[in-house]
C-alpha positions as CSV (number, residue, x, y, z in Angstrom):
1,X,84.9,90.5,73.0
2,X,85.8,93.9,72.6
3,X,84.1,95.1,75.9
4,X,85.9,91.9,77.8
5,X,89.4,93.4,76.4
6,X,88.7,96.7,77.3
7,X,87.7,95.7,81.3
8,X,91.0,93.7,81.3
9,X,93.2,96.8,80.1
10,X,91.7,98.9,82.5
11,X,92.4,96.4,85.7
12,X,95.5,96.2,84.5
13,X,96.5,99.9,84.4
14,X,94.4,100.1,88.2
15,X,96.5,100.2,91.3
16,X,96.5,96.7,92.5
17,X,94.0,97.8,95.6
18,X,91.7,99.1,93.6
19,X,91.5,96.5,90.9
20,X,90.6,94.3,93.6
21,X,88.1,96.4,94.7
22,X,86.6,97.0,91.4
23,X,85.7,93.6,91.6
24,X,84.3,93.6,94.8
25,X,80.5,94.4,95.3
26,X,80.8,96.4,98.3
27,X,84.5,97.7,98.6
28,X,86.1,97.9,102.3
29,X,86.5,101.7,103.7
30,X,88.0,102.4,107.0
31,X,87.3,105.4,108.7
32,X,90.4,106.7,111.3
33,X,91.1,109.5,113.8
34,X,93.6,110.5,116.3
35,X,92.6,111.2,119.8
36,X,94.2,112.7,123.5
37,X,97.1,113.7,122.1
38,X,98.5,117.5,121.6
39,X,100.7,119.1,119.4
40,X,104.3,120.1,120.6
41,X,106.5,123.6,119.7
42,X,107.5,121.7,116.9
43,X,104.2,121.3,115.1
44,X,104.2,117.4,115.7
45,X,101.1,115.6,117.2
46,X,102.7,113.8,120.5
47,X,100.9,111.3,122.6
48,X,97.8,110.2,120.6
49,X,95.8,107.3,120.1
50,X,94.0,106.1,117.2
51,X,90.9,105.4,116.7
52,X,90.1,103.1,113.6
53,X,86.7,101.6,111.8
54,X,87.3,98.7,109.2
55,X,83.8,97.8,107.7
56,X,82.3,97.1,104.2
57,X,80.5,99.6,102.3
58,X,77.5,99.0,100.5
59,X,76.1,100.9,97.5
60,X,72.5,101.7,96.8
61,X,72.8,101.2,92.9
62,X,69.5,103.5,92.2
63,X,67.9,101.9,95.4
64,X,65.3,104.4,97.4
65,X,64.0,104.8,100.8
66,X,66.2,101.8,101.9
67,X,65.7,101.8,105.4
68,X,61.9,102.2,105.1
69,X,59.6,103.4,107.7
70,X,57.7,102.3,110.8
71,X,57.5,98.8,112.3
72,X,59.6,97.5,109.1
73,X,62.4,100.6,109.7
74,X,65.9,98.9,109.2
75,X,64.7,95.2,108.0
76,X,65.9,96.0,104.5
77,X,69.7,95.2,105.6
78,X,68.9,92.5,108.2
79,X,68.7,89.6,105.5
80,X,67.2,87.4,108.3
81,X,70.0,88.6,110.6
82,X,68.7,89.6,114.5
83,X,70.5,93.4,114.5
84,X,73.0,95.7,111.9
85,X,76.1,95.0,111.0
86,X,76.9,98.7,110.2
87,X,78.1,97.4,106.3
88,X,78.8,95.0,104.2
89,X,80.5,91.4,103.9
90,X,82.4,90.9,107.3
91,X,81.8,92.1,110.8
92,X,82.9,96.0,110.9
93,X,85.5,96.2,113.4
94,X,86.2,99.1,116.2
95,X,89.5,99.6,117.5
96,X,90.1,102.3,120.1
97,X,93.7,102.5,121.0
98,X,92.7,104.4,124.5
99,X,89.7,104.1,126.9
100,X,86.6,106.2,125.8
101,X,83.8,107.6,127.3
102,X,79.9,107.5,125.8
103,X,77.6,109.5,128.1
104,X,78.8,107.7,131.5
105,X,80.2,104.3,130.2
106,X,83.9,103.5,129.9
107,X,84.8,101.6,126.7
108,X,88.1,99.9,127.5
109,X,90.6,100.1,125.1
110,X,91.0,97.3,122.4
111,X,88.7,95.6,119.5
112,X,85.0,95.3,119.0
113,X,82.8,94.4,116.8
114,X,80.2,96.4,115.9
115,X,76.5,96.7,115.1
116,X,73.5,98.9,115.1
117,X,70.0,98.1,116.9
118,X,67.3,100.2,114.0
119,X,64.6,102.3,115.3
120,X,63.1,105.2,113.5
121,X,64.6,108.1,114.3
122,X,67.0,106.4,117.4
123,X,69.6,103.8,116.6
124,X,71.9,101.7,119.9
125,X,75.0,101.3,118.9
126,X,76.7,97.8,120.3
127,X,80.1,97.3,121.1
128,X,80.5,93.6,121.3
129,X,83.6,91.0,121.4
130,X,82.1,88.9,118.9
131,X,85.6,87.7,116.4
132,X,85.0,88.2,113.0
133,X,84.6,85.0,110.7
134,X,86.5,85.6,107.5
135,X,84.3,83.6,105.3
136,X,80.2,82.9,105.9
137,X,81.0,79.0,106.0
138,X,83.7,79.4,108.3
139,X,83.3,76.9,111.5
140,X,83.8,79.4,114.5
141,X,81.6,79.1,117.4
142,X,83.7,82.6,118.9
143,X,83.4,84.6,115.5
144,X,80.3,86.2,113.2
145,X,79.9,86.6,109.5
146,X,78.1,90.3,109.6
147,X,75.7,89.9,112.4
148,X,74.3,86.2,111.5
149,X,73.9,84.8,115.0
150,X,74.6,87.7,116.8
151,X,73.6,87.1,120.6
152,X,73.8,90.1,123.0
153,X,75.6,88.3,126.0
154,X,78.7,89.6,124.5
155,X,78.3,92.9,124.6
156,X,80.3,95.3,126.4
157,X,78.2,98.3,125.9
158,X,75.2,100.2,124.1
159,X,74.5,103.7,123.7
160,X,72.3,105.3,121.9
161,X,72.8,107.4,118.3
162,X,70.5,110.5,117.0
163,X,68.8,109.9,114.1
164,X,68.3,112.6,111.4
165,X,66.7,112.0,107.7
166,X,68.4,115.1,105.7
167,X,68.0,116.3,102.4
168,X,71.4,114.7,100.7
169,X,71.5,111.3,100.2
170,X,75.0,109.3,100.9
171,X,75.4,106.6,97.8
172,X,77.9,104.6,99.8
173,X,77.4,104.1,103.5
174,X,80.2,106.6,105.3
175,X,81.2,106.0,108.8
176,X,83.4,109.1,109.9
177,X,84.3,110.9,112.8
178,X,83.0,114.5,113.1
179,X,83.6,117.8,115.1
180,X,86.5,116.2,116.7
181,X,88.8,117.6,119.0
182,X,91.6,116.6,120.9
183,X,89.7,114.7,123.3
184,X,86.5,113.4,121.3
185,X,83.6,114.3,119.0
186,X,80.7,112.6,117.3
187,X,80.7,108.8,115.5
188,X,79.2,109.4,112.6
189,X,77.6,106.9,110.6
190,X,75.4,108.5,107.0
191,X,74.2,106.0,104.3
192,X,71.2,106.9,101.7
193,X,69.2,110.0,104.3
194,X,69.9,108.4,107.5
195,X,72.8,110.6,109.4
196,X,73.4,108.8,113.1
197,X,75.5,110.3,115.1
198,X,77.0,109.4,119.1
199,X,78.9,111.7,121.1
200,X,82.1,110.2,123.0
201,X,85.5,112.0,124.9
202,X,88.8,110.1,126.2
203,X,88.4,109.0,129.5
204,X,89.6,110.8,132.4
């Protein structure tokens, strides 16, 4: 009784978004960066547009090696699903407020959904306008729950991420942006010793 009481107080003195999440086993994250714009004599960032990941982020809880190795690589977060769904729960989303450039394809600017294509040491990286289903019993024949069903003829591009293992292991998956600058940088996505990263620039 006295452990129930004490899990009660503390919700209760938790902001409201992060009681919520407390309950939650794999809390939302959104990952967000600012792109083409410049900064003006005043010190204020004109003319930008945002860039903005909404996904679910799972937690290893002790778990080890959990993409594996080999012809198995990646299977270990498929769950019977055909390709990644880059978290947890819901379809991550992608929202690129201006047109962007990976290697020589134009991404147009809008919303996407998002997955990831596991190989050993080389990941593709789908951009896709697949809706998002909010719940998995959710009749939609236009929308996924995470990547169950996931057929390619919606995609509207693929590129492929570097793989690295490093030494640190992430606990929670992180998708970030890194070594930006004004007009691009890397897509970073690290969870337990993978680290994939994409390169991609505002279009001309």
């Amino acid at each position: 009784m006295l452990r129930i009481l004490t899990y009660a107080t503390f919700l209760l003195v938790l902001p409201i978004s992060l009681a919520g999440q407390a309950r939650l086993p794999s809390p939302r994250g959104e990952a967000t960066t600012q792109v083409g714009g410049a900064y003006n004599a005043d010190g204020a960032y004109e003319g930008g547009s945002w860039i903005v990941v909404d996904y679910g982020r799972p937690i290893l809880r002790g778990r080890e090696n959990m993409f594996g190795s080999g012809p198995t690589y990646g299977d270990g977060f498929l769950l019977g699903a055909p390709i990644w769904r880059i978290g947890a729960n819901l379809t991550t989303r992608f929202h690129n407020g201006t047109d962007l450039m990976f290697g020589n394809q134009r991404l147009p600017a809008g919303e996407y959904s998002i997955f990831a294509d596991l190989e050993e040491g080389e990941w593709t990286l789908v951009f896709s306008t697949w809706g998002v289903k909010q719940t998995f019993r959710e009749a939609n024949p236009n929308a996924l729950w995470g990547s169950y069903g996931y057929t390619d003829e919606r995609d509207v591009l693929r590129t492929t991420m570097s793989v690295q293992t490093i030494a640190r292991s992430a606990d929670q998956l992180i998708i970030t942006f890194t070594d930006m600058t004004q007009q691009g940088g890397d897509f970073t996505i690290w969870f337990d010793d993978q680290l994939a990263t994409v390169s991609f620039r505002v279009a001309p």
